[in-house]
C-alpha positions in Angstrom: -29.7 -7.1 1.3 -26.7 -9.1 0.5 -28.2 -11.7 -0.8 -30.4 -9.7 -3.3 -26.4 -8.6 -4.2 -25.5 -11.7 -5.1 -29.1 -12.3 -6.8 -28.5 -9.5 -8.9 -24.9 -10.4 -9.7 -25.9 -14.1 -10.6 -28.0 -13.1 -13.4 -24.8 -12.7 -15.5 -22.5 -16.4 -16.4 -19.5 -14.4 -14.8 -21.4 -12.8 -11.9 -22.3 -15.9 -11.1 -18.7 -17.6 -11.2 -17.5 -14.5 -9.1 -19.9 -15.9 -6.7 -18.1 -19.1 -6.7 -15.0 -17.9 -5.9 -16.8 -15.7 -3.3 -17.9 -18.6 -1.2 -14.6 -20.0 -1.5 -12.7 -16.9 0.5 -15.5 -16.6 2.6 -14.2 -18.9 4.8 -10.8 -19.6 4.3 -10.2 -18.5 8.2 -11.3 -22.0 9.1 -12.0 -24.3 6.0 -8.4 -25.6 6.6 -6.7 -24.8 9.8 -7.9 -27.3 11.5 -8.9 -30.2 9.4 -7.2 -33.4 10.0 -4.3 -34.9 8.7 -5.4 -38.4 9.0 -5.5 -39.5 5.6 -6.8 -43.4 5.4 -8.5 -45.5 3.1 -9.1 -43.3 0.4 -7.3 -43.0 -2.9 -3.4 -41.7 -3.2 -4.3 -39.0 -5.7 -7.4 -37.3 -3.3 -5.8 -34.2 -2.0 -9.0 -33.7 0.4 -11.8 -35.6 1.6 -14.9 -33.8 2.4 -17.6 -36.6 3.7 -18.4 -38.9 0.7 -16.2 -36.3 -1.7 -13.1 -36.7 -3.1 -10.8 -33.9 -4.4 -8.4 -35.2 -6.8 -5.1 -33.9 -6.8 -5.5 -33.3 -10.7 -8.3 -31.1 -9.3 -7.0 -29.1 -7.3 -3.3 -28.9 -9.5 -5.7 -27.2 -12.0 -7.7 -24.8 -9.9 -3.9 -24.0 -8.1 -2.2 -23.3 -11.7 -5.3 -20.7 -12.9 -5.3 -19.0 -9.6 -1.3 -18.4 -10.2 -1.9 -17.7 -13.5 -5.0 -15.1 -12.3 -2.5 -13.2 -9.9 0.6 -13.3 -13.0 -2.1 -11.2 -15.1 -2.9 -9.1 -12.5 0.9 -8.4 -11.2 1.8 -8.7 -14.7 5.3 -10.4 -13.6 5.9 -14.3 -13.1 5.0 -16.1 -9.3 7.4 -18.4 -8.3 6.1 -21.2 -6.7 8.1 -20.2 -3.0 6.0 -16.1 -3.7 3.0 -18.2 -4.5 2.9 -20.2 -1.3 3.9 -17.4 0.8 1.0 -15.4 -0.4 -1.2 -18.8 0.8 -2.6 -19.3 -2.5 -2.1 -23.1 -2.0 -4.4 -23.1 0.8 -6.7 -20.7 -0.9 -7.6 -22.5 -3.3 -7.9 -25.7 -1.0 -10.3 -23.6 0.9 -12.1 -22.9 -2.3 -12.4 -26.4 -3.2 -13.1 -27.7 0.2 -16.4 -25.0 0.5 -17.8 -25.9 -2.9 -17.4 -29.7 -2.1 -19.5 -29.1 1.5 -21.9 -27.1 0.1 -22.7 -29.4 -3.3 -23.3 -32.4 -1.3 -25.8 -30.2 1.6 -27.6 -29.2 -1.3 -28.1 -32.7 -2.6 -29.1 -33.6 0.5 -31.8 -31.2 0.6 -32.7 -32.1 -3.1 -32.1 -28.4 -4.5 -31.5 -29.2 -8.3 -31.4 -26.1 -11.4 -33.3 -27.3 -14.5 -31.5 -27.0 -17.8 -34.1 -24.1 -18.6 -32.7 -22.2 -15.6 -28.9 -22.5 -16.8 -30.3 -21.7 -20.6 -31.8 -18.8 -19.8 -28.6 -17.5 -17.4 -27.0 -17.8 -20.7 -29.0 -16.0 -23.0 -29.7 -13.5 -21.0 -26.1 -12.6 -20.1 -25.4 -9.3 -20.7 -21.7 -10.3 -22.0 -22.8 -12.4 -23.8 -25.0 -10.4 -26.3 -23.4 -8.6 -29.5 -24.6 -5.1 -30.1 -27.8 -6.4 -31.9 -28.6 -7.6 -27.7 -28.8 -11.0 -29.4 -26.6 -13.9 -27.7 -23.6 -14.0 -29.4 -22.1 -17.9 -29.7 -18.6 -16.1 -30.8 -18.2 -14.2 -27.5 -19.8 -17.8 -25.4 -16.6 -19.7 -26.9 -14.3 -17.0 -25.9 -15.8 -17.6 -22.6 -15.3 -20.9 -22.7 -11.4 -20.8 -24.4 -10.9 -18.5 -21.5 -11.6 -21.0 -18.5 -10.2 -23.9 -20.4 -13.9 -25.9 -20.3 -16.0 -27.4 -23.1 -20.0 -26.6 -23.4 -20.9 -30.2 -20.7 -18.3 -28.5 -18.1 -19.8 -25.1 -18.5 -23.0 -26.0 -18.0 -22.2 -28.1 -15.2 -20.4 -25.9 -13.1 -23.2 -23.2 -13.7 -25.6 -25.9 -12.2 -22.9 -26.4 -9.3 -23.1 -22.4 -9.1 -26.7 -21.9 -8.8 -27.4 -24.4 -6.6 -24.7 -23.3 -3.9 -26.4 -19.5 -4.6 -29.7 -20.7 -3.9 -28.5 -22.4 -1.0 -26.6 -19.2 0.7 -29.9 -17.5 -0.2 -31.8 -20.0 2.1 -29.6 -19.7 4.9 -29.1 -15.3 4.8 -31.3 -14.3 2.3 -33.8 -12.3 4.7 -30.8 -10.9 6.9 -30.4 -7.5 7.7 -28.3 -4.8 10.1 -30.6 -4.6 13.2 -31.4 -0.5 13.3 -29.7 -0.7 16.7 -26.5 -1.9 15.3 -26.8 0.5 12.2 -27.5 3.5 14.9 -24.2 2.1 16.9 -22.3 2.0 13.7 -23.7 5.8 13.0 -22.3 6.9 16.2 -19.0 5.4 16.0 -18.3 7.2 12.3 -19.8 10.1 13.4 -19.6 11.1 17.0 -17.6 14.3 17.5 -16.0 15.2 21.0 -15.0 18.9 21.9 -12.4 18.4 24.6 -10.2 20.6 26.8 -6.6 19.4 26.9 -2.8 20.7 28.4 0.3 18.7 27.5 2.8 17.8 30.6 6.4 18.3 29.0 9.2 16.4 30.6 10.2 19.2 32.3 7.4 18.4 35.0 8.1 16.0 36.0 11.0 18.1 38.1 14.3 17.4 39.5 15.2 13.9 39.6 18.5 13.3 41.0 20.8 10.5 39.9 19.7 7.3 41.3 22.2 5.0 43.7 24.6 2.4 42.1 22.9 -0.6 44.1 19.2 1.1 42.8 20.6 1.1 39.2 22.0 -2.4 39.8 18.3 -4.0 40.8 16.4 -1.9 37.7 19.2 -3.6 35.6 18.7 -7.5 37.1 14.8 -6.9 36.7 15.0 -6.4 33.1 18.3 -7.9 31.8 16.2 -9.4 28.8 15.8 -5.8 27.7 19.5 -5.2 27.6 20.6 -7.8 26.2 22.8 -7.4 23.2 21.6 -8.8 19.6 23.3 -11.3 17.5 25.8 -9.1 15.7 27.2 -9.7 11.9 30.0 -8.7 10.3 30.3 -8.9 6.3 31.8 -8.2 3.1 30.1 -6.8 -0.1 31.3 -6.6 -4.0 29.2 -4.4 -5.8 28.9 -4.3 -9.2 27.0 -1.4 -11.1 27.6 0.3 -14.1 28.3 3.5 -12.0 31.2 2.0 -10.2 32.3 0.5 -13.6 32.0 3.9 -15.6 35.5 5.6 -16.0 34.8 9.0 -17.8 38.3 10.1 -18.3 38.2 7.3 -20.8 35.6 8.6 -23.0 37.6 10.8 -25.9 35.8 14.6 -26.4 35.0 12.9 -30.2 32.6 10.5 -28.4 31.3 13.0 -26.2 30.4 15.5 -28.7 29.0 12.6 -30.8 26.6 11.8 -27.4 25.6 15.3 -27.1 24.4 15.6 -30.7 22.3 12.7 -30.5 20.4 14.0 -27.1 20.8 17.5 -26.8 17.2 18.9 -27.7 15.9 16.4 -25.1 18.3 16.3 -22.4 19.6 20.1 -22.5 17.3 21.9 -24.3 14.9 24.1 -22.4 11.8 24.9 -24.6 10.1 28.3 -24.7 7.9 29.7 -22.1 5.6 32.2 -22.2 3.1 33.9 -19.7 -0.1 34.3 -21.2 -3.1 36.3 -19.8 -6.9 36.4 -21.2 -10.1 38.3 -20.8 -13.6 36.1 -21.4 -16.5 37.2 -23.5 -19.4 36.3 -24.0 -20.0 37.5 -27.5 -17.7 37.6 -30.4 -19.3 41.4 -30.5 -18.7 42.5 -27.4 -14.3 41.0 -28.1 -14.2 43.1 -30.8 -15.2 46.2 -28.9 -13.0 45.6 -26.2 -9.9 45.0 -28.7 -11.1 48.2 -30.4 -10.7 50.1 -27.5 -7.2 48.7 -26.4 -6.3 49.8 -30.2 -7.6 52.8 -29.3 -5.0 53.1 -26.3 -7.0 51.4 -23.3 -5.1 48.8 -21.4 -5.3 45.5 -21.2 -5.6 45.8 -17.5 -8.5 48.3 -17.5 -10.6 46.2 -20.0 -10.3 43.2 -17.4 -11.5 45.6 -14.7 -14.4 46.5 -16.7 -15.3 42.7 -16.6 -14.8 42.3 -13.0 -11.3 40.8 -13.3 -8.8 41.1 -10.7 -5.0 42.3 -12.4 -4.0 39.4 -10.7 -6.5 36.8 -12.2 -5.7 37.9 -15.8 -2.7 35.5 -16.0 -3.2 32.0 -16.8 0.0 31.2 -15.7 3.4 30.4 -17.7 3.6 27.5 -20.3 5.2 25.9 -22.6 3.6 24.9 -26.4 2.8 22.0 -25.2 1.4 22.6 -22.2 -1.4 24.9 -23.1 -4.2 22.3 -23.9 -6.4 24.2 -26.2 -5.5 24.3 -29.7 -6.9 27.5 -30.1 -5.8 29.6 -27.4 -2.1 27.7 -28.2 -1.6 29.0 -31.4 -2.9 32.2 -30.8 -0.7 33.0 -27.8 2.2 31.5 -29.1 1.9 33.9 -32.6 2.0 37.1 -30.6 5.0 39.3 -29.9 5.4 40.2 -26.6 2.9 42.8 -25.5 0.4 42.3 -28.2 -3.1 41.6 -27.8 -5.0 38.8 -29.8 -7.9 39.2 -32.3 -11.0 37.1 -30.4 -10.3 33.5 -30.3 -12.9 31.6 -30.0 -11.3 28.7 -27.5 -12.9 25.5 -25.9 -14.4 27.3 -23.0 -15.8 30.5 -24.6 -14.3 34.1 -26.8 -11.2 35.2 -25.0 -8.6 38.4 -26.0 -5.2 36.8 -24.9 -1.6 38.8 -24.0 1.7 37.8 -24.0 3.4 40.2 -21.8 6.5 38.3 -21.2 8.6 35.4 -23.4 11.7 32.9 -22.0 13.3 32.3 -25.2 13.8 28.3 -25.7 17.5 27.6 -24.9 19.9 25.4 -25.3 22.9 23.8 -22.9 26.0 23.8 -24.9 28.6 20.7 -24.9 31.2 22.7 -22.7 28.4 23.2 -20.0 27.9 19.6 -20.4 30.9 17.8 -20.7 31.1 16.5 -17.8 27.5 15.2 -17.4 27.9 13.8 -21.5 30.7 12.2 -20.5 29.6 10.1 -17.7 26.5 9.4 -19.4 28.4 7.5 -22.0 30.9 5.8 -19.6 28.1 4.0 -17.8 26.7 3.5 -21.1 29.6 0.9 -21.6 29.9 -0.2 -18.2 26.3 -1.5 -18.7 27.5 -3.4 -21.9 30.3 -5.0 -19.9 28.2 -5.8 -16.5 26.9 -9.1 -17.8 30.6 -10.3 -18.8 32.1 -9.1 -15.8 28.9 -10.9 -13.6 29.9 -14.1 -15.3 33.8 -13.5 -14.5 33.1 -13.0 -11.0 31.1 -16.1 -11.0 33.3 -18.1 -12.5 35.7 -17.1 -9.3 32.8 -17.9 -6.6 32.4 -21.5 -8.1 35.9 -21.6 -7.3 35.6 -20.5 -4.2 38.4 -18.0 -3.9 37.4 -15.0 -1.2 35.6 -11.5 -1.7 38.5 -9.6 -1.2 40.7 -11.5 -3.9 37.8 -11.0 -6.7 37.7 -7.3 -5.5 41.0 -7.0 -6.4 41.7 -8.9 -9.4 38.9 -7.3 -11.0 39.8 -3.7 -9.1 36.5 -3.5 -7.8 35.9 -1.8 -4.5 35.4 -4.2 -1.2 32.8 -2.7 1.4 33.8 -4.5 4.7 31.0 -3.2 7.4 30.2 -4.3 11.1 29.2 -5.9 13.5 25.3 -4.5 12.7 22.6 -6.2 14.2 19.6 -6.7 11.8 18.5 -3.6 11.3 22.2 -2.2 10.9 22.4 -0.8 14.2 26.1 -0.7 15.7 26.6 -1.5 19.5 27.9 2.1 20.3 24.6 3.3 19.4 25.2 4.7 15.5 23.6 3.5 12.1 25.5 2.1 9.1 24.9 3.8 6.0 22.4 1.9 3.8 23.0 -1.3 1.8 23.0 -1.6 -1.9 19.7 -3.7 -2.6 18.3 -2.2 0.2 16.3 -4.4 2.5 16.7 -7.6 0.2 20.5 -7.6 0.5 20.3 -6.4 4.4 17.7 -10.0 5.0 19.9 -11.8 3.2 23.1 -11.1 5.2 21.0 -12.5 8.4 19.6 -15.6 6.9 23.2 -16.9 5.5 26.0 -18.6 7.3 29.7 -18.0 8.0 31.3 -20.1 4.3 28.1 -20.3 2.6 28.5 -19.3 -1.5 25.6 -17.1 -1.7 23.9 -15.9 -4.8 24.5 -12.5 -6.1 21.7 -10.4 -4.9 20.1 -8.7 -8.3 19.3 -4.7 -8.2 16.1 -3.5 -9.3 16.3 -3.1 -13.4 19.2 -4.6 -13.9 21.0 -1.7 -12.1 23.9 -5.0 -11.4 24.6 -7.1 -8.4 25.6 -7.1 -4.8 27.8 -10.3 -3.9 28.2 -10.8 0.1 29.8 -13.0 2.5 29.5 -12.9 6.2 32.3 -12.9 7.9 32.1 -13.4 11.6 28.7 -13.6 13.7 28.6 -12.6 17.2 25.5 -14.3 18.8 22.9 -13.1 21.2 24.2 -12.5 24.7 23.5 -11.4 28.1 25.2 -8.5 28.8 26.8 -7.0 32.3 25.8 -3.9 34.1 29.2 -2.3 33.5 28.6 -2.7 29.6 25.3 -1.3 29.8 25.3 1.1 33.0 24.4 4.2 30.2 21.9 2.9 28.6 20.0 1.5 32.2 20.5 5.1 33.3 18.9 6.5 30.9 16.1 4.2 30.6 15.7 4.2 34.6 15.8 8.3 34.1 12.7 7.5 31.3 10.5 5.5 33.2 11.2 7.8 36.1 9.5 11.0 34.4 7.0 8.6 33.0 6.3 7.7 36.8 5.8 11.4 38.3 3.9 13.1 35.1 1.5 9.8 35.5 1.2 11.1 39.2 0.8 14.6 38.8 -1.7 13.7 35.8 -3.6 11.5 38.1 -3.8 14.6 40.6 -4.9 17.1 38.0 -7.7 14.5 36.7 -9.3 14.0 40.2 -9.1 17.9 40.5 -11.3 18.3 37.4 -13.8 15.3 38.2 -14.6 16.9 41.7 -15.3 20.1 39.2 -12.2 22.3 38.8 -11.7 24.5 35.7 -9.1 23.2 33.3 -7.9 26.3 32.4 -7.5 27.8 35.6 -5.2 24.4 36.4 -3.1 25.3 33.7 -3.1 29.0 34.4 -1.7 28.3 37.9 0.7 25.6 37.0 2.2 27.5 34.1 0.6 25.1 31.4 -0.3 25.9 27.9 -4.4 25.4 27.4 -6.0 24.0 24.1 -9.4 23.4 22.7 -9.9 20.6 19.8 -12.7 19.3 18.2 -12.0 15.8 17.2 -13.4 12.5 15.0 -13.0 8.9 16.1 -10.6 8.4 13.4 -8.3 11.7 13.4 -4.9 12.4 15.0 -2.6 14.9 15.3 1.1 15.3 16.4 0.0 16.4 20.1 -3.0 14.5 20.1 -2.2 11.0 18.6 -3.9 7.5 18.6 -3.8 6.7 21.6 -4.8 9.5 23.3 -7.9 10.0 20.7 -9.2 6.6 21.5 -9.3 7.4 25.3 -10.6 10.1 24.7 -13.4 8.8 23.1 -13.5 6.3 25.8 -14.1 8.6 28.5 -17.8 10.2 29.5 -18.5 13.3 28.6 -17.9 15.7 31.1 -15.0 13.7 32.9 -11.0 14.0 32.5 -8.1 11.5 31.4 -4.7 11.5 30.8 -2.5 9.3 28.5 1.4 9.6 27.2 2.3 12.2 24.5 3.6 10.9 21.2 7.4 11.8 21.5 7.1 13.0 25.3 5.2 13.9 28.1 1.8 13.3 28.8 -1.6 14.7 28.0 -4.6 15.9 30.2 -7.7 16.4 28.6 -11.4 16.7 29.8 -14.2 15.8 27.6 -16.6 18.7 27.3 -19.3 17.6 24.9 -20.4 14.5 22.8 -22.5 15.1 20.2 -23.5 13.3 16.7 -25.8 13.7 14.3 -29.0 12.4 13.8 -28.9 9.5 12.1 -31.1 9.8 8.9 -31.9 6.2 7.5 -32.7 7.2 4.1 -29.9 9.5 3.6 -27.4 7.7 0.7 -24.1 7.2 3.0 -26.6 5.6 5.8 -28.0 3.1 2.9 -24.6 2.1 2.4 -23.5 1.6 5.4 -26.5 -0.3 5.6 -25.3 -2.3 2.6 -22.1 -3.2 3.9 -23.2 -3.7 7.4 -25.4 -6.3 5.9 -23.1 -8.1 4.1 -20.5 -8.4 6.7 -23.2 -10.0 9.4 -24.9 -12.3 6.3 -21.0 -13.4 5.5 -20.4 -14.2 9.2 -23.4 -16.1 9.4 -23.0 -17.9 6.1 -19.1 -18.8 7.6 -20.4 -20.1 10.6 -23.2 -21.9 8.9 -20.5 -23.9 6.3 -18.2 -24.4 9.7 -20.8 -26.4 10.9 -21.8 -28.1 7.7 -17.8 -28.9 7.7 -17.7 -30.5 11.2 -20.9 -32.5 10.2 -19.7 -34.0 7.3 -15.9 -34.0 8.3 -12.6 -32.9 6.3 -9.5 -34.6 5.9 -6.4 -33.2 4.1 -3.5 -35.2 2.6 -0.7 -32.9 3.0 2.0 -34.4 1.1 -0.3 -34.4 -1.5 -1.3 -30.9 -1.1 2.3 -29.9 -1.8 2.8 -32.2 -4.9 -0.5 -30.5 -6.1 1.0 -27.0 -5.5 4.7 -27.6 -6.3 5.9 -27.9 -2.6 8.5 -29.7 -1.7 7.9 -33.3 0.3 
């Protein structure tokens, strides 16, 4: 099945290089983790050696820069060479590279070879190809060809390379196919529903549990001191700079203001007009007019409707604005009535309506002294913004100098933030949070990756909102703590795994109870517990009955009992009543593609482990240094 896929999709020129690409991810999980770095005898520029194969370092610089390029289109910002390698694409496209090299010289070996016919007739035959005549189109062939920076030779050489690693893949998985075991294994696991019987143990319980002795306390703490042991702690200082903290409205003159308020009034305080609009369908232009005849006539709107089997309450449409009725017809029409008036028969985009208007918001405007306030700060940040990118190069100015936070802060009267000692994730050792960082997590990584004297660089906020200078000033480093510093906190965890410890008992009890054939719900009757019934899927989850507990359930045979901790507390005891799934239908359409995909998984594992081997046979080698002069790495 797969491979008829990728039949199908190599009868097109792009299909076809898809493919390419395809084989080249199929196995980056072992490609190049791995391969040795023993990198002897072969030329300085070869990047990779893959038995008798070189790939040159111009090579593989190539393939690196269009992949970058690829991923720029499609994130439609710039990737910097550090985002680039983070993301693995260096290796990627090694991967790539190393796969087509193993499989172009196996298929040499075996003597596979595409005639020019074969590559000719890919061509003409492209569907992409062809203008609207379906005639091959040599205009849209040398877009295709500006496009992946190759001539007509390097086109049709790299379709040969293409075809013959297709035809190759075909060999080795083109008759695979999910074994109707499998697919009835992969039915039941999507499908299987359990109806359980469940009661959830609260704390509570788990009874009285009395304070525990010092020396007790003292031997829980020394069997886990790793768990109390306090984090490296930072303390910092942070110089914001936004045009909200530069904005000073009192400076702004009411001349200004007014001048602001003119200029965005309509869309900033203007509210436009809204009207409620109710209709009655038709089927006949006819049959409208009779009905608007006999509201003329003094019938209401309301009994006309009922006459059509409307509900009062479904007359309305709802309340809109001008613009936000969609039909042209029905727009103008409602919005030319008076309030209370019906409409002639408007013949709309979904059929002959009568339309009412029984009640109209009149548009309305905010005026300047309900705004002042608001105008006013709008134009202060207004210059602030203006004055950010002088002020950023002011303050830098001062950093190259190296003169301390706090000094800029004040010469330029900026406010300081001083915080700490946080941890990395801004906790505080008594327990509380400090309040978010400007910048967010970037600024908060940043604090814990510096040093103690190092001039950072200003972290940037998000659309040029301005910038968040830091220095750390004091780090307190990881350290075992003493039981006196932490006696609270080993109390209360002791107190924790205590309850944990007795509802686990009493759960245990409760589950032998049912499996030698006790009633759930007279259990909880007696012992003052709160029965449920659920109905559940592999894949759902619930406050009271989360992961965890779901995948035990469905780990445990029908008819028997289980027990697993809540999701914030307590613990759950559940009995499976019934298992049931559906028959499994092999022709029905979401079976054939499960099918599908069940197929190509297995025929991609297979073709993995078939190019592994291929790999190991004719052996890969890596030159490293070169790898990271191909990709812009540092040596």
């Amino acid at each position: 099945m797969m491979m008829q896929g990728i039949r199908k999709a190599g009868q097109s020129l792009i299909g076809k290089l898809i493919i390419a690409v395809m084989f080249g991810f199929l196995i980056i999980s072992f490609a190049v983790w791995g391969i040795g770095d023993i990198f002897r005898g072969y030329g300085r520029n070869a990047v990779a050696v893959v038995g008798k194969t070189e790939i040159g370092l111009e090579q593989l610089r190539t393939a690196y820069q269009n992949e970058v390029q690829q991923l720029t289109r499609q994130q439609r910002r710039p990737i910097s060479p550090e985002l680039a390698r983070a993301l693995g694409l260096d290796q990627r496209v090694l991967s790539r590279l190393v796969t087509d090299a193993t499989l172009d010289q196996t298929a040499s070996k075996l003597g596979l070879a595409v005639s020019d016919e074969t590559v000719r007739n890919s061509l003409f035959n492209d569907p992409n190809l062809k203008n609207a005549a379906g005639q091959f189109d040599p205009n849209r062939f040398n877009e295709l060809l500006r496009a992946m920076g190759l001539n007509e030779q390097g086109f049709v050489r790299e379709q040969r390379a293409v075809t013959m690693r297709q035809e190759l893949a075909e060999m080795v998985v083109g008759a695979v196919t999910a074994p109707a075991a499998l697919q009835e294994l992969g039915h039941r696991l999507r499908h299987e529903k359990r109806e359980i019987a469940y009661i959830t143990l609260p704390d509570s319980a788990a009874g009285e549990i009395a304070a525990p002795a010092e020396d007790a306390l003292r031997k829980y703490f020394d069997e886990r001191k790793a768990a109390f042991r306090a984090p490296e702690y930072r303390t910092a200082n942070l110089l914001v700079l936004t045009a909200a903290n530069l904005a000073d409205p009192a400076k702004v003159s009411e001349a200004d203001a007014r001048a602001r308020y003119e200029q965005i009034k309509t869309q900033r305080f203007g509210s436009a007009e809204r009207r409620i609009v109710q209709q009655i369908g038709f089927p006949s232009v006819e049959e409208a007019k009779a009905a608007k005849a006999r509201i003329d006539a003094g019938e209401t709107f309301e009994a006309v409707g009922a006459s059509r089997n409307i509900a009062e309450a479904d007359l309305t449409l709802g309340t809109f604005t001008r613009d936000g009725l969609f039909d042209p017809a029905v727009r103008d029409a409602a919005f030319a009535l008076a309030p209370g008036a019906v409409s002639e028969p408007v013949q709309g985009g979904f059929g002959i309506v009568l339309l009412r208007v029984p009640t109209i918001e009149p548009a309305r405007l905010k005026s300047f002294d309900e705004v002042a306030d608001e105008v006013r700060r709008d134009v202060a940040t207004s210059r602030a913004a203006e004055q950010m990118t002088d002020l950023h190069d002011k303050i830098e100015d001062q950093r190259a100098s190296a003169k301390p936070l706090p000094e800029i802060a004040k010469e330029f009267g900026l406010a300081l933030r001083s915080f700490g000692p946080v941890d990395s994730s801004l906790g505080k050792a008594d327990g509380t949070q400090e309040t978010a960082l400007p910048g967010g997590d970037t600024t908060q990584q940043a604090i814990f990756r510096t040093d103690i004297g190092v001039d950072n660089e200003a972290v940037r906020l998000p659309n040029n909102g301005g910038y968040v200078w830091y220095d750390v000033s004091k780090i307190d480093p990881p350290r075992e703590r003493n039981f006196d510093e932490v006696k609270a906190e080993v109390e209360k965890q002791w107190h924790a795994d205590e309850v944990a410890t007795r509802l686990s008992a009493r759960a245990r009890e409760i589950v032998q109870k049912l499996d030698a054939g006790e009633k759930l719900d007279a259990i909880a009757f007696a012992q003052g517990f709160a029965f449920e019934d659920a109905t559940l899927g592999r894949q759902d989850q619930s406050d009271t009955l989360p992961r965890n507990v779901v995948s035990l359930v469905f780990g445990t045979p029908s008819g028997k009992a289980g027990s697993a901790a809540a999701a914030n507390a307590g613990r759950v005891v559940f009995q499976v009543k019934t298992a049931t799934v559906s028959p499994y239908i092999r022709t029905a359409e979401e079976a054939e593609n499960f099918v599908r995909l069940l197929t190509s998984s297995i025929s991609e594992d297979i073709l993995a482990q078939y190019v592994g081997k291929l790999q190991n046979d004719l052996g890969v080698q890596v030159n490293q240094a070169a790898l990271r002069n191909a990709t812009g790495g540092q040596n």
